[in-house]
C-alpha atoms as an extended CHARMM CRD file, in Angstrom:
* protein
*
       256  EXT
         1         1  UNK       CA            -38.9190000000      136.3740000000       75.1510000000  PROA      1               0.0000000000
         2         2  UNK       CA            -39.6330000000      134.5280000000       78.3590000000  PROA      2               0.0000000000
         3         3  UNK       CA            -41.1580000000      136.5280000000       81.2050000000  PROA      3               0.0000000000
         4         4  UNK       CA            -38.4240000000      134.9770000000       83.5300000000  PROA      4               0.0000000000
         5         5  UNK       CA            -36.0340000000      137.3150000000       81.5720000000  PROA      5               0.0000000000
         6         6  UNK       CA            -36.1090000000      140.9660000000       81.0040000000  PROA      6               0.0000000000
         7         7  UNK       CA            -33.3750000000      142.9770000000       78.8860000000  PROA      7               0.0000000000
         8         8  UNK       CA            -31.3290000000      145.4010000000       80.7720000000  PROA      8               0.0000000000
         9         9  UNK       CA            -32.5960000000      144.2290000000       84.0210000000  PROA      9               0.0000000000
        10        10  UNK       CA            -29.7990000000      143.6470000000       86.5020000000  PROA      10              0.0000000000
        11        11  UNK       CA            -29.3370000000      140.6260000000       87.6560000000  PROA      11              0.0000000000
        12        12  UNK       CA            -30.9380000000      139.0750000000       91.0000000000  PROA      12              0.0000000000
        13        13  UNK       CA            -29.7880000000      136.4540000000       93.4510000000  PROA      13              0.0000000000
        14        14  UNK       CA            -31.8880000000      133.4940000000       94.1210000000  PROA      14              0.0000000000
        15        15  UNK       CA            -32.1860000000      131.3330000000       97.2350000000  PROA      15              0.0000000000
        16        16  UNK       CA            -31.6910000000      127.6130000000       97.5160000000  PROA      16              0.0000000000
        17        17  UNK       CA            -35.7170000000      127.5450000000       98.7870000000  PROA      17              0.0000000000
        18        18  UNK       CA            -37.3620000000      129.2050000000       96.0510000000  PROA      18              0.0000000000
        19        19  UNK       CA            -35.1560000000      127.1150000000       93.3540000000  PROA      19              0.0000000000
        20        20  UNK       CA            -36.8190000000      124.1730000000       94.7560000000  PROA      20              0.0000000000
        21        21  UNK       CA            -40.0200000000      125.6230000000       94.8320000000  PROA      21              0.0000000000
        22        22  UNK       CA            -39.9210000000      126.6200000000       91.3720000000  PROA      22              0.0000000000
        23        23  UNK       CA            -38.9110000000      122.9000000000       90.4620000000  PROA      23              0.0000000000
        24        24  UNK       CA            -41.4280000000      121.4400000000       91.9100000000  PROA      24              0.0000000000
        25        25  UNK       CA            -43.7090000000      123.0720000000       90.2920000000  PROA      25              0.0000000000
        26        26  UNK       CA            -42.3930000000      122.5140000000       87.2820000000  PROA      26              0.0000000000
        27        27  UNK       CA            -41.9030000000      118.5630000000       87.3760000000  PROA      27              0.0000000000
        28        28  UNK       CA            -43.4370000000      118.1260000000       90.1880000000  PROA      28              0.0000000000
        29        29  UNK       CA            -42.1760000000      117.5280000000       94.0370000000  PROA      29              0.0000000000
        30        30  UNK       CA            -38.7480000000      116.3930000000       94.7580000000  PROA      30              0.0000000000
        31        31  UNK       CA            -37.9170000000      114.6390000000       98.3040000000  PROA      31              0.0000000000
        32        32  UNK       CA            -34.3070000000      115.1770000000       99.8180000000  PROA      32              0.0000000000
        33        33  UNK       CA            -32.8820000000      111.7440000000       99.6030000000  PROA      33              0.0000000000
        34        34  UNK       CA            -29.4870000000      110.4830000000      101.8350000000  PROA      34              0.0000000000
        35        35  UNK       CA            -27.1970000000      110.2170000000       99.4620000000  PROA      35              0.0000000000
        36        36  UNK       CA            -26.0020000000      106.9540000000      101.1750000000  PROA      36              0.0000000000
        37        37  UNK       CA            -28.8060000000      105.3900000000      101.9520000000  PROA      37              0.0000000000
        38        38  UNK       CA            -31.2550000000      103.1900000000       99.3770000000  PROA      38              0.0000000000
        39        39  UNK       CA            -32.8470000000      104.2880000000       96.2720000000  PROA      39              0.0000000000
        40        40  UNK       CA            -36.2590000000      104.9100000000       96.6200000000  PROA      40              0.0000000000
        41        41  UNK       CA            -38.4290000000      102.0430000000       95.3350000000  PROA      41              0.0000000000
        42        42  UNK       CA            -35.1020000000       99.7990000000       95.9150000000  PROA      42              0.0000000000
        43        43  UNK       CA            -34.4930000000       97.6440000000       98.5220000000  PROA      43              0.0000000000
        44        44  UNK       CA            -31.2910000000       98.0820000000      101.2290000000  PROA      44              0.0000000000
        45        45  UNK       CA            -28.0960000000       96.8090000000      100.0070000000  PROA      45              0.0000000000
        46        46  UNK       CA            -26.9130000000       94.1140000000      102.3850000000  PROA      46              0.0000000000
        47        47  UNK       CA            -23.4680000000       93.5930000000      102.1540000000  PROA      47              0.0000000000
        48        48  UNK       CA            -22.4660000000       89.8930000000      102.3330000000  PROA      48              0.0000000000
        49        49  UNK       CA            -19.3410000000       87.8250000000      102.5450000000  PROA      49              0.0000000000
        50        50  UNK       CA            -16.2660000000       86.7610000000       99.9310000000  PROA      50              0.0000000000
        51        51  UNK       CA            -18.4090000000       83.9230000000       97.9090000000  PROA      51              0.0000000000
        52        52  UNK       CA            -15.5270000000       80.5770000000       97.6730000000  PROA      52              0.0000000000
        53        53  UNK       CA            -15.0140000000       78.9220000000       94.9560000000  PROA      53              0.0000000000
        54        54  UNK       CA            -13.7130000000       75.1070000000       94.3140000000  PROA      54              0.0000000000
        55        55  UNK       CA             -9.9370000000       75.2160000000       93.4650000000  PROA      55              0.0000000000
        56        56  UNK       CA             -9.2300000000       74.8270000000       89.5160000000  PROA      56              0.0000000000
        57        57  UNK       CA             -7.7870000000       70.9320000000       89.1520000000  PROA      57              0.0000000000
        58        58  UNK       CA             -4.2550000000       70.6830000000       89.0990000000  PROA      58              0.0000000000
        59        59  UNK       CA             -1.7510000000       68.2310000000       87.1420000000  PROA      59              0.0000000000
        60        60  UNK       CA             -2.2330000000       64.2800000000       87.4150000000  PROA      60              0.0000000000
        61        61  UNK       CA              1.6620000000       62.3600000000       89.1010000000  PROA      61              0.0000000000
        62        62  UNK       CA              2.1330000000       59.2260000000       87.2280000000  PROA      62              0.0000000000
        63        63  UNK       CA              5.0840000000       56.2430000000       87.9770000000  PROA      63              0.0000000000
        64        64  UNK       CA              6.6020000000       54.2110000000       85.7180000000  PROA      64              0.0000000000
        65        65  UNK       CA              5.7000000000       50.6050000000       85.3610000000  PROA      65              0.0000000000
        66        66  UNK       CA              9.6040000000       49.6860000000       85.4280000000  PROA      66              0.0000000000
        67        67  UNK       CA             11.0250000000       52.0250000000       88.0600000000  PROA      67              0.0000000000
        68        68  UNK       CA             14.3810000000       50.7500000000       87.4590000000  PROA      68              0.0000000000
        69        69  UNK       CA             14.5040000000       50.6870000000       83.9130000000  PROA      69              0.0000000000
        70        70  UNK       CA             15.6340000000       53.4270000000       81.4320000000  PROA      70              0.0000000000
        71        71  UNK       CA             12.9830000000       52.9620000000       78.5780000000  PROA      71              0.0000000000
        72        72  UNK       CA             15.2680000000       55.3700000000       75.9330000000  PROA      72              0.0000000000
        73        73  UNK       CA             18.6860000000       53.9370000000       76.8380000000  PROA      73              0.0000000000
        74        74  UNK       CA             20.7390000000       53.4580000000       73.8530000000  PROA      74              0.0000000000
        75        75  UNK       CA             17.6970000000       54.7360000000       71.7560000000  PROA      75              0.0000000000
        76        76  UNK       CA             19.3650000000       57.9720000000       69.1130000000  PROA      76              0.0000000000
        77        77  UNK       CA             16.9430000000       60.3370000000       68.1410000000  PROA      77              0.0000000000
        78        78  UNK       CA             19.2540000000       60.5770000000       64.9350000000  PROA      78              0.0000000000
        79        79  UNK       CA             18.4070000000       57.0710000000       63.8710000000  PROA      79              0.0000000000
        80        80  UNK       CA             15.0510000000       56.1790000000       65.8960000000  PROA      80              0.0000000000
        81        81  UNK       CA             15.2440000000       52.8640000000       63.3120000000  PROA      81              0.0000000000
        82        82  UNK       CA             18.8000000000       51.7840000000       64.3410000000  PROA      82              0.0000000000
        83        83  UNK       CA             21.9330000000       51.5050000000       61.9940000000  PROA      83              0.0000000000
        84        84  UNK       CA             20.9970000000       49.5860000000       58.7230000000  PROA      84              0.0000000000
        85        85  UNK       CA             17.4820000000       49.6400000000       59.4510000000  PROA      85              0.0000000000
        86        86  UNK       CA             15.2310000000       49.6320000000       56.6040000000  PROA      86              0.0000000000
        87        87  UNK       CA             12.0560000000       51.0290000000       57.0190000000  PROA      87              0.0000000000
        88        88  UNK       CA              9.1000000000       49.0060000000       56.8510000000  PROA      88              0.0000000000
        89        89  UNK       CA              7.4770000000       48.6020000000       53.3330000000  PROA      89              0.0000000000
        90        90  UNK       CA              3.6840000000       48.8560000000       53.4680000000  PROA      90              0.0000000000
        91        91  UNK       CA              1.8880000000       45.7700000000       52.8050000000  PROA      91              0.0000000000
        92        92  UNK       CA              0.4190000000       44.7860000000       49.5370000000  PROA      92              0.0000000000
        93        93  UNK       CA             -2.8530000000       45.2280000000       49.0600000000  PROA      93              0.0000000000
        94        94  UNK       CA             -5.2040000000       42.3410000000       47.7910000000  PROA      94              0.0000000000
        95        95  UNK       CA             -5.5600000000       41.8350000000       44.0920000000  PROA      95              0.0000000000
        96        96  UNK       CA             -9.0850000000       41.6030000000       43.1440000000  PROA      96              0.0000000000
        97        97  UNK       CA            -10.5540000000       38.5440000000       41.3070000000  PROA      97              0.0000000000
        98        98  UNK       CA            -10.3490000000       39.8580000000       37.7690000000  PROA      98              0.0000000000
        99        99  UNK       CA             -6.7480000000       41.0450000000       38.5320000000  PROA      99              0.0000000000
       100       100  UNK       CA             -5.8170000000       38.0770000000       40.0620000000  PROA      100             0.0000000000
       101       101  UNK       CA             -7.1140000000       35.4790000000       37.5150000000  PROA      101             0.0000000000
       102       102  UNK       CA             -5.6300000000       37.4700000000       34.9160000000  PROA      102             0.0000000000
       103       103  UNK       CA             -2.0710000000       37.4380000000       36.6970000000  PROA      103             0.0000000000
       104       104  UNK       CA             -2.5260000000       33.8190000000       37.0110000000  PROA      104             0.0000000000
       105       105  UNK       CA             -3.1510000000       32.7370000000       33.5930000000  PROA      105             0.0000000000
       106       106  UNK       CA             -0.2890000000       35.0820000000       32.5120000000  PROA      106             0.0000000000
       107       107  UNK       CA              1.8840000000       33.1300000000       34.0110000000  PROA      107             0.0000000000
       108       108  UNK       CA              0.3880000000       29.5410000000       33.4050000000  PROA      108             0.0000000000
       109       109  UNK       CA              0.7320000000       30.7510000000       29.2680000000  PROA      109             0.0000000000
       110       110  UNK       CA              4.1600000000       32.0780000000       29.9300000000  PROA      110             0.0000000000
       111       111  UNK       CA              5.2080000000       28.3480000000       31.7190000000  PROA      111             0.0000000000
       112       112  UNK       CA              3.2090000000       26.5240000000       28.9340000000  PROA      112             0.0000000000
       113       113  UNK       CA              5.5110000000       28.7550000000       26.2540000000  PROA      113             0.0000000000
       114       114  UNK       CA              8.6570000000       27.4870000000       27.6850000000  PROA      114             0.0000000000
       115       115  UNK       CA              7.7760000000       24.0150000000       28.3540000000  PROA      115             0.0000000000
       116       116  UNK       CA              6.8320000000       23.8980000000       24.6710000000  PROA      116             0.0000000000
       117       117  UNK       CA             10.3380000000       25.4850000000       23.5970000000  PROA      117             0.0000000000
       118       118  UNK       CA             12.5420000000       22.9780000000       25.7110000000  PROA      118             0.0000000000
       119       119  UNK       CA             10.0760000000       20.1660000000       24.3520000000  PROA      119             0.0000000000
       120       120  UNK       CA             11.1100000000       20.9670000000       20.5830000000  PROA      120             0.0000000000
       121       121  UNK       CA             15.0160000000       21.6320000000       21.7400000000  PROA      121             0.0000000000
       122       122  UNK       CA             14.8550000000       18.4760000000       23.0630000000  PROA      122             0.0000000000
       123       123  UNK       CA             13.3710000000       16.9560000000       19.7720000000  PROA      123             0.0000000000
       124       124  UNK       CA             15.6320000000       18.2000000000       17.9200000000  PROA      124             0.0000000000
       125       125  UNK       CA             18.6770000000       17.0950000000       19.4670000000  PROA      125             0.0000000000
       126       126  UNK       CA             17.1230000000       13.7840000000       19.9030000000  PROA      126             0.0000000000
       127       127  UNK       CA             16.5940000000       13.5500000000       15.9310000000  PROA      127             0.0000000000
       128       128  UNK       CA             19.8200000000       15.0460000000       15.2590000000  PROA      128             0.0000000000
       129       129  UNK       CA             21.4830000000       12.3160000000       17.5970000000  PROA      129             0.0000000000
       130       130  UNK       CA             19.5420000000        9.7290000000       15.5820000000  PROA      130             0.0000000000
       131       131  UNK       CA             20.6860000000       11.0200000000       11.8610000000  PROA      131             0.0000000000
       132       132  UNK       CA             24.1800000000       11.1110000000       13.5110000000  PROA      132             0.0000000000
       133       133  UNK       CA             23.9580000000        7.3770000000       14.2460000000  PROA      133             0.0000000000
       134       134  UNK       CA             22.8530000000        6.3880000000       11.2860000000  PROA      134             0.0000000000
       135       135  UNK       CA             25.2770000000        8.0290000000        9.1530000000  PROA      135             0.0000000000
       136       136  UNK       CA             27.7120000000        6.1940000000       11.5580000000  PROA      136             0.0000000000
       137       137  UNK       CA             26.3690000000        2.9130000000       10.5380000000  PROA      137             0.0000000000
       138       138  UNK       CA             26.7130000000        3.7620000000        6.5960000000  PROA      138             0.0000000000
       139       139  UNK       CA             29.6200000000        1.9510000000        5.4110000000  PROA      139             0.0000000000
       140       140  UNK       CA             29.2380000000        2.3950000000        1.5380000000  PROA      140             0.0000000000
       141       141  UNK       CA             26.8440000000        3.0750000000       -1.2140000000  PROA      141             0.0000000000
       142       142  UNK       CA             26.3680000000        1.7510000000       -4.4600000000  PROA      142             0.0000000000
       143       143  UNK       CA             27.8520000000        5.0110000000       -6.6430000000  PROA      143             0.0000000000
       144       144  UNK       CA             26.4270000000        4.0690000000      -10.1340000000  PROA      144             0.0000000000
       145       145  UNK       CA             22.8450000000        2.8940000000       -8.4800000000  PROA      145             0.0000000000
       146       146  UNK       CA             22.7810000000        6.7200000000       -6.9370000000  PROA      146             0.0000000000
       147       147  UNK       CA             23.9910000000        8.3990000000      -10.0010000000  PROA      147             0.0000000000
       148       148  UNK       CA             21.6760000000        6.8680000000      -12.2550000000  PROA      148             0.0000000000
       149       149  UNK       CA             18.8030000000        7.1070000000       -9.7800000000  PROA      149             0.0000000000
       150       150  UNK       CA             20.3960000000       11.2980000000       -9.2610000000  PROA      150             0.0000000000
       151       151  UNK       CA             20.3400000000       11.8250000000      -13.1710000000  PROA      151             0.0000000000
       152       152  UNK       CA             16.8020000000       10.3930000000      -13.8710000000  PROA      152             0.0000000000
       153       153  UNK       CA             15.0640000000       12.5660000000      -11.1250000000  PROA      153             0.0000000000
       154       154  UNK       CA             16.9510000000       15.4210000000      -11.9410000000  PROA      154             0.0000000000
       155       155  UNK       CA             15.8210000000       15.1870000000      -15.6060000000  PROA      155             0.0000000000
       156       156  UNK       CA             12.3590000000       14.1920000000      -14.9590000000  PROA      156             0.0000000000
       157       157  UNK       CA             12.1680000000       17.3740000000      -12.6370000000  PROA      157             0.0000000000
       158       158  UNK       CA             13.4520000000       19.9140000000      -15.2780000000  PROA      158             0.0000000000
       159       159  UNK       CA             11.3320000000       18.0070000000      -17.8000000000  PROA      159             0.0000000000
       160       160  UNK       CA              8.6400000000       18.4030000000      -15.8560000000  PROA      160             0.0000000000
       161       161  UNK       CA              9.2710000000       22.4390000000      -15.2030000000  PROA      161             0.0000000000
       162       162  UNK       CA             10.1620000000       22.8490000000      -18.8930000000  PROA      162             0.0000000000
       163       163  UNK       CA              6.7200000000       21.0690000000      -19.8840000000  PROA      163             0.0000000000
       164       164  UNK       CA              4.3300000000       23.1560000000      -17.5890000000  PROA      164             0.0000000000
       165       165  UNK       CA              6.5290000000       26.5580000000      -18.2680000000  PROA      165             0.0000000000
       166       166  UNK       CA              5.1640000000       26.2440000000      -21.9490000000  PROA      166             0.0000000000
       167       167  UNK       CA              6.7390000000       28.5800000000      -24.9100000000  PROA      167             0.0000000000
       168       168  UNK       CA              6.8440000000       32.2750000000      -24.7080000000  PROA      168             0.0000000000
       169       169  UNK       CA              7.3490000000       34.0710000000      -28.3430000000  PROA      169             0.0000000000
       170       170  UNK       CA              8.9410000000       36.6970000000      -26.8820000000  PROA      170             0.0000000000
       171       171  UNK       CA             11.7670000000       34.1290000000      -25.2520000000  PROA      171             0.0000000000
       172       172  UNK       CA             11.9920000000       32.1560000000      -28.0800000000  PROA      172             0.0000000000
       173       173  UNK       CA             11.8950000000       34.8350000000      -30.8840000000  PROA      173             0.0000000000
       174       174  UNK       CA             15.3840000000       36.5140000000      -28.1110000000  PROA      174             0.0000000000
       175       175  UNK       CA             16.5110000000       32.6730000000      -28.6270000000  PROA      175             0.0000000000
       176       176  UNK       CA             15.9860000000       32.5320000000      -32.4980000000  PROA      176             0.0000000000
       177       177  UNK       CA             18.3290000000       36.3060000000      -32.9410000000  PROA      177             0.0000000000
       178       178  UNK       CA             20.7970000000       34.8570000000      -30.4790000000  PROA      178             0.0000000000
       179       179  UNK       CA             21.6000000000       31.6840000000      -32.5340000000  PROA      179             0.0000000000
       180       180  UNK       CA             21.4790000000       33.6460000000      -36.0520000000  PROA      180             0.0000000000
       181       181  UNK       CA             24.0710000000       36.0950000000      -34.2750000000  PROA      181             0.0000000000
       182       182  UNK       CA             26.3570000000       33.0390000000      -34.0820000000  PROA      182             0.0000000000
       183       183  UNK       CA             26.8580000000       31.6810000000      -37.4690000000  PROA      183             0.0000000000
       184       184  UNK       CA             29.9890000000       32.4510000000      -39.3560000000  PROA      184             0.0000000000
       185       185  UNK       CA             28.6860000000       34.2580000000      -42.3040000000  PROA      185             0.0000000000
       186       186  UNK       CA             26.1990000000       36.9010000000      -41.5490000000  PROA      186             0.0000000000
       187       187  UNK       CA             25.2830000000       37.6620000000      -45.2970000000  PROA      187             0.0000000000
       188       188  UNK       CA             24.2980000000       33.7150000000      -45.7860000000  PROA      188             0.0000000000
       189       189  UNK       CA             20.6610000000       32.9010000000      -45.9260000000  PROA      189             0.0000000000
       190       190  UNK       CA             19.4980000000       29.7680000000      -42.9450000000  PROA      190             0.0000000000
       191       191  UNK       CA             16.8590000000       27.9390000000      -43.1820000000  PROA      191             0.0000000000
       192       192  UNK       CA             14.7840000000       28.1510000000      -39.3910000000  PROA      192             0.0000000000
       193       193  UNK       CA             12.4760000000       24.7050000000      -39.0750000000  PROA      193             0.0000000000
       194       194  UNK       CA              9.8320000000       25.0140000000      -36.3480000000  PROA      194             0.0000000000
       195       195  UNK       CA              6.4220000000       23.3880000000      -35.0480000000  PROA      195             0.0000000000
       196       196  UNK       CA              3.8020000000       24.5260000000      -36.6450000000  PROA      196             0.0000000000
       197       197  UNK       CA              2.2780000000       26.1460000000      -33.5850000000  PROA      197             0.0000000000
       198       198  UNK       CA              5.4990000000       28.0950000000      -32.7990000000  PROA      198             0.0000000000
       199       199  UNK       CA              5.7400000000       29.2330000000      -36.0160000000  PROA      199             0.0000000000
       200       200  UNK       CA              2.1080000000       30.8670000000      -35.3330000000  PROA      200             0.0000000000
       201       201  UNK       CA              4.2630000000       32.6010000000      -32.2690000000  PROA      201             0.0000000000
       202       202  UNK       CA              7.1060000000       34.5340000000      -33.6320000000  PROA      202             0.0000000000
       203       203  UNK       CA              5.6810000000       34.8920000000      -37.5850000000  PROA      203             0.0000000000
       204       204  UNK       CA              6.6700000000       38.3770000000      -38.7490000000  PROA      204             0.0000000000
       205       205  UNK       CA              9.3820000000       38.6450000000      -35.6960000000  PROA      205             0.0000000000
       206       206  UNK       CA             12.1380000000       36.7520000000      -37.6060000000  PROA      206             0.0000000000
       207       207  UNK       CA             15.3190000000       37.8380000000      -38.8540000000  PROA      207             0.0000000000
       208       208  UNK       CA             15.6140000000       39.3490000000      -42.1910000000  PROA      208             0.0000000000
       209       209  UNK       CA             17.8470000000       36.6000000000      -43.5340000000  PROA      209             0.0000000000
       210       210  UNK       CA             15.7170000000       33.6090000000      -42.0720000000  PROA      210             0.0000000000
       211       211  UNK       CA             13.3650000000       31.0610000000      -43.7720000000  PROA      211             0.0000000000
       212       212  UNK       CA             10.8850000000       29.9530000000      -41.8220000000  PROA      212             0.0000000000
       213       213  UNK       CA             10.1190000000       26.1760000000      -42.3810000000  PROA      213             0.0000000000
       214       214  UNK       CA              7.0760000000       24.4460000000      -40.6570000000  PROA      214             0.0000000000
       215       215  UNK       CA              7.9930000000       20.8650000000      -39.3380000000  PROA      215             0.0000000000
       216       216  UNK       CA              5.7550000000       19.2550000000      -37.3050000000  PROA      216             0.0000000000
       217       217  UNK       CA              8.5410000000       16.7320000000      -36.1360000000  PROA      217             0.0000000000
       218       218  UNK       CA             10.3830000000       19.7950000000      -34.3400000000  PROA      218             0.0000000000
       219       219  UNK       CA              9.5500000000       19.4700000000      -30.8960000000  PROA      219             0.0000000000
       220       220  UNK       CA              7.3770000000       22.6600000000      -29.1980000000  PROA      220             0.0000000000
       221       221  UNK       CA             10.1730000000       24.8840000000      -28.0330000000  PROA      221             0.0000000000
       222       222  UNK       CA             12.8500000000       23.9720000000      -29.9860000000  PROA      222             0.0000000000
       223       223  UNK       CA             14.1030000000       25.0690000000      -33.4400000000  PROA      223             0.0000000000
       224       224  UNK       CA             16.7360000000       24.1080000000      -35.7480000000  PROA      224             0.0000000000
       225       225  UNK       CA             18.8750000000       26.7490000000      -37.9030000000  PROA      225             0.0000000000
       226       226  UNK       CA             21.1040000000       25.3120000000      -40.8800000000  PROA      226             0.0000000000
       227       227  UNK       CA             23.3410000000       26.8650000000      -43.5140000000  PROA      227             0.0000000000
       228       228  UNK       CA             25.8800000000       25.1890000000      -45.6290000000  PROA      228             0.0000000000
       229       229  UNK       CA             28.3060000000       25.2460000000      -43.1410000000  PROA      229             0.0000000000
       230       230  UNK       CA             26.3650000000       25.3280000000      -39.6530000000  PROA      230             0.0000000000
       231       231  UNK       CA             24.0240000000       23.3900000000      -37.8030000000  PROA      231             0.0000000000
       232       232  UNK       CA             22.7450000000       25.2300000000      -34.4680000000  PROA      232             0.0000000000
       233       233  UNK       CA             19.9640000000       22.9900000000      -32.6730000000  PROA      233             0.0000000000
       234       234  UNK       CA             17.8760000000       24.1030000000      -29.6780000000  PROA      234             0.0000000000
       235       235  UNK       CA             15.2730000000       23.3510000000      -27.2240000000  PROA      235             0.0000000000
       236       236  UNK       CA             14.7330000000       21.5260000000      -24.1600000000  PROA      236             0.0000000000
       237       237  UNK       CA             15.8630000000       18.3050000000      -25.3910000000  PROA      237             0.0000000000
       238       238  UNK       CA             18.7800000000       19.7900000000      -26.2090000000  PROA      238             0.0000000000
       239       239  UNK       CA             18.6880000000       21.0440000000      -22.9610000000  PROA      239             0.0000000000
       240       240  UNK       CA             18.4040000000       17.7620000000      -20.8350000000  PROA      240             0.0000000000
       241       241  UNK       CA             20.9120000000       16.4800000000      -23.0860000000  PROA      241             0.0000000000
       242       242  UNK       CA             23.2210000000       18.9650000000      -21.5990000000  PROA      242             0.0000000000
       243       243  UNK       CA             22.4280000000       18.6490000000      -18.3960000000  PROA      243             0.0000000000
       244       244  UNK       CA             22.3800000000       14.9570000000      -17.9770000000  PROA      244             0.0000000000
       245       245  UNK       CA             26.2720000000       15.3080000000      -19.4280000000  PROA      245             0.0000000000
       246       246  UNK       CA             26.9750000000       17.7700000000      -16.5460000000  PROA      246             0.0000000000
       247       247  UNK       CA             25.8790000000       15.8740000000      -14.5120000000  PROA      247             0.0000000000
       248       248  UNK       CA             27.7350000000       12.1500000000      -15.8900000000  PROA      248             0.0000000000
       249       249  UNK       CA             30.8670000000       14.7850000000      -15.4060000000  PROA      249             0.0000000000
       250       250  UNK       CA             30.0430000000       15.1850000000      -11.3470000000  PROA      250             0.0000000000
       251       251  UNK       CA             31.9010000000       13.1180000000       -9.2410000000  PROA      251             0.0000000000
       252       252  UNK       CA             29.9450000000       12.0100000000       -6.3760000000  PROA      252             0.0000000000
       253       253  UNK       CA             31.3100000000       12.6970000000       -2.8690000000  PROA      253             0.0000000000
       254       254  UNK       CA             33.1380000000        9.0720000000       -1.1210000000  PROA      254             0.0000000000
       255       255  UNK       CA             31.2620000000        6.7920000000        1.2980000000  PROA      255             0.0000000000
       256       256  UNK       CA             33.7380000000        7.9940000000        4.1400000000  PROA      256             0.0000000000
């Protein structure tokens, strides 16, 4: 416990002089100070004067150019472009080379394309106007000169396409049944005359009732089938032969 302090001891006033004594000697010595005047180790506070400052800047007056104009008049903020106005389209920006040379021979092939077409329209009518003319000018033909001439290249052209087809067994074995299957009396033997090389083709594919004869005057292609009552001849002689009557039977269309 502190010496200051003593239990059950009564309690004892103190004066305002030996407080301060007992302070100072505690913390040292204290000064009385003026409460309104300075600090110590401060100077006096001099009062001084409002300080001014520069007004702040205030809003700029400006006149129109045109005093006596109304710049808005007539102008609706409803249709700032006017009635009908379209709006401006933005401009186009540059094609670059490559874009530009391909655009333009794009269109050089598409005005070479049509050029060409009306160039072959035009030939065309221009030939059809000369055939036309000329068919104008024919007055008449020689009929039996064109026939014949008609009937030999017709012939020489199937001749031709019978010749270079050569002979299939298989077609002319079909051939051989067919023409059996037309004589009268199916029970009768026939006697079948061939060339010798078609013989070779269809030996062992005849009908039953068939006798195969080798004759080396038969043309290739063609065969010859007799009984006692029936001749049956065929082959591309016979052929021509047939058509060169068809055609004899055609009448030929008149010169007008």
């Amino acid at each position: 416990m502190s010496r200051a302090f003593a239990t059950g001891a009564e309690a004892q006033s103190v004066g305002g002089d030996a407080l301060a004594r007992l302070m100072a000697g505690m913390r040292g010595a204290f000064s009385a100070v003026d409460p309104g005047g300075p600090a110590r180790g401060h100077a006096a506070y001099e009062p001084q004067g409002p300080v001014s400052f520069s007004p702040a800047p205030g809003p700029r007056h400006f006149s129109p150019a045109e005093p006596g104009t109304n710049p808005t008049e007539g102008w609706d903020p409803f249709d700032p472009l006017g009635a009908g106005a379209q709006p401006a389209q933005p401009a186009a920006e540059p094609l670059d080379s490559i874009a530009q040379a391909r655009a333009d021979g794009f269109a050089a092939g598409i005005a070479a394309a049509e050029q060409a077409a009306l160039d072959a329209r035009r030939g065309d009518s221009e030939a059809i106007d000369r055939l036309v003319a000329a068919l104008s000018r024919l007055e008449g033909y020689d009929r039996e000169t064109l026939a014949r001439r008609l009937r030999q290249t017709v012939l020489y052209l199937v001749g031709r396409l019978v010749g270079e087809s050569g002979v299939s067994a298989d077609l002319l074995t079909g051939r051989i049944e067919a023409a059996v299957a037309l004589l009268a009396d199916s029970s009768e033997a026939a006697k079948l005359r061939l060339h010798p090389d078609d013989l070779k083709l269809v030996e062992g594919q005849l009908p039953d009732r068939t006798v195969a004869i080798a004759d080396k005057g038969m043309e290739r292609g063609g065969f010859s089938i007799e009984t006692r009552t029936t001749v049956i001849e065929d082959g591309p002689t016979a052929w021509l032969t047939q058509l060169a009557a068809a055609i004899d039977r055609t009448a030929l269309p008149d010169a007008h």
